[in-house]
LODRENVEX-364317 format. One record per residue (C-alpha): x, y, z; residue in one letter. Coordinates in steps of 0.25 Angstrom, whole numbers, plus 5000, padded with zeros to 4 digits. Layout:
N
XYZa...
// end
This chain:
158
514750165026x514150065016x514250105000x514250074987x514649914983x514449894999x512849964999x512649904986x512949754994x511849775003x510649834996x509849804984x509849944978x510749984965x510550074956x509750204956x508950114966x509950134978x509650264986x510750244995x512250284995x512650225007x512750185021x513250275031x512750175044x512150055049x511949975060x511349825060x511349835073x510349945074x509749935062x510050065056x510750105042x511050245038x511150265024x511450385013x510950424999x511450514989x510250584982x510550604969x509950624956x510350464952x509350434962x508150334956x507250424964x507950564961x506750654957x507350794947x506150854949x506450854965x507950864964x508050734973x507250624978x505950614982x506050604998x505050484997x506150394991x506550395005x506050275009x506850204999x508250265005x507550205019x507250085011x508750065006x509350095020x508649965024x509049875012x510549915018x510149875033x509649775026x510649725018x511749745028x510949665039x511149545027x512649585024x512849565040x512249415039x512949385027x511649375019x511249445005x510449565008x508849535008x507849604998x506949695007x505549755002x504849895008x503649845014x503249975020x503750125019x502950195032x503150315043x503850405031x504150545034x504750635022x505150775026x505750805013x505250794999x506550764992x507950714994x508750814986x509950784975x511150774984x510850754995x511050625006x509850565010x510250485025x509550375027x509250295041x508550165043x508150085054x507549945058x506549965068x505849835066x506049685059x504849585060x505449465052x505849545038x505049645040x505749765045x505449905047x506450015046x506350175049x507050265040x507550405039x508250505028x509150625032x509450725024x510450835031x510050755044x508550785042x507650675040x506850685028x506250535027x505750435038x505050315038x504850145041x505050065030x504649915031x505449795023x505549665023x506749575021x506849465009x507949355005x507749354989x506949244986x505749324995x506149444986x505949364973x504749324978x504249484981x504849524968x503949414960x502549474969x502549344977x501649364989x502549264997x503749315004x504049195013x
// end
């Protein structure tokens, strides 16, 4: 299990911005990270109005699960952890229009492809071992002089 100082060592995320709790599995090997999340009303997403989270925010769990894959894939090297950038959010399925207060959103990704820095992972949230949210998510891999470079509106990437 991967938490607190240890999760915080491996992804970008502080704050209210960190929509995960911990790490309950991974494998480098297969490709795969298991994660959780508390929803609570801390949330940076947390809605009174809904009495949770929008089920949409989803692919942001998904997103973070991939920032630990990633980010442990550099731990295992002995690299700093890379900057990665959504390209694409596609093939989402949403069952459920909120993630209520208290409860534990699970959270599985997988890397299904990898062409160079681009790769594509699919994603799925439980809630009580029903799947609420499915989809791919594409990202690309940056050192951080690329990711300077993006946050400046630079065209160039090389």
């Amino acid at each position: 299990m991967i938490e607190n100082e240890e999760l915080l060592s491996i992804v970008p995320h502080r704050g209210k911005m960190l929509l995960l709790s911990r790490v309950t599995d991974y494998s480098l090997e297969e490709k795969t990270v298991e994660a959780e999340y508390n929803v609570t009303e801390e949330c940076l997403f947390y809605d009174p109005s809904l009495e949770g989270v929008p089920c949409w925010v989803g692919f942001e769990f998904i997103a973070q699960t991939i920032a630990v894959f990633s980010g442990l894939k550099s731990r295992a090297k002995g690299e700093p952890a890379k900057m990665g950038f959504i390209l694409s959010v596609s093939q989402t399925r949403i069952t459920m229009p909120v993630i209520k207060n208290g409860s534990v959103a699970k959270i599985k990704i997988k890397e299904v492809e990898n062409v160079d820095l681009l790769f594509v992972f699919t994603g799925e949230i439980f809630l009580e071992n029903e799947k609420i949210f499915e989809g791919k998510i594409t990202v690309i891999d940056v050192d951080d002089e690329q990711a300077e470079r993006i946050k400046r509106g630079s065209n160039a990437i090389g």
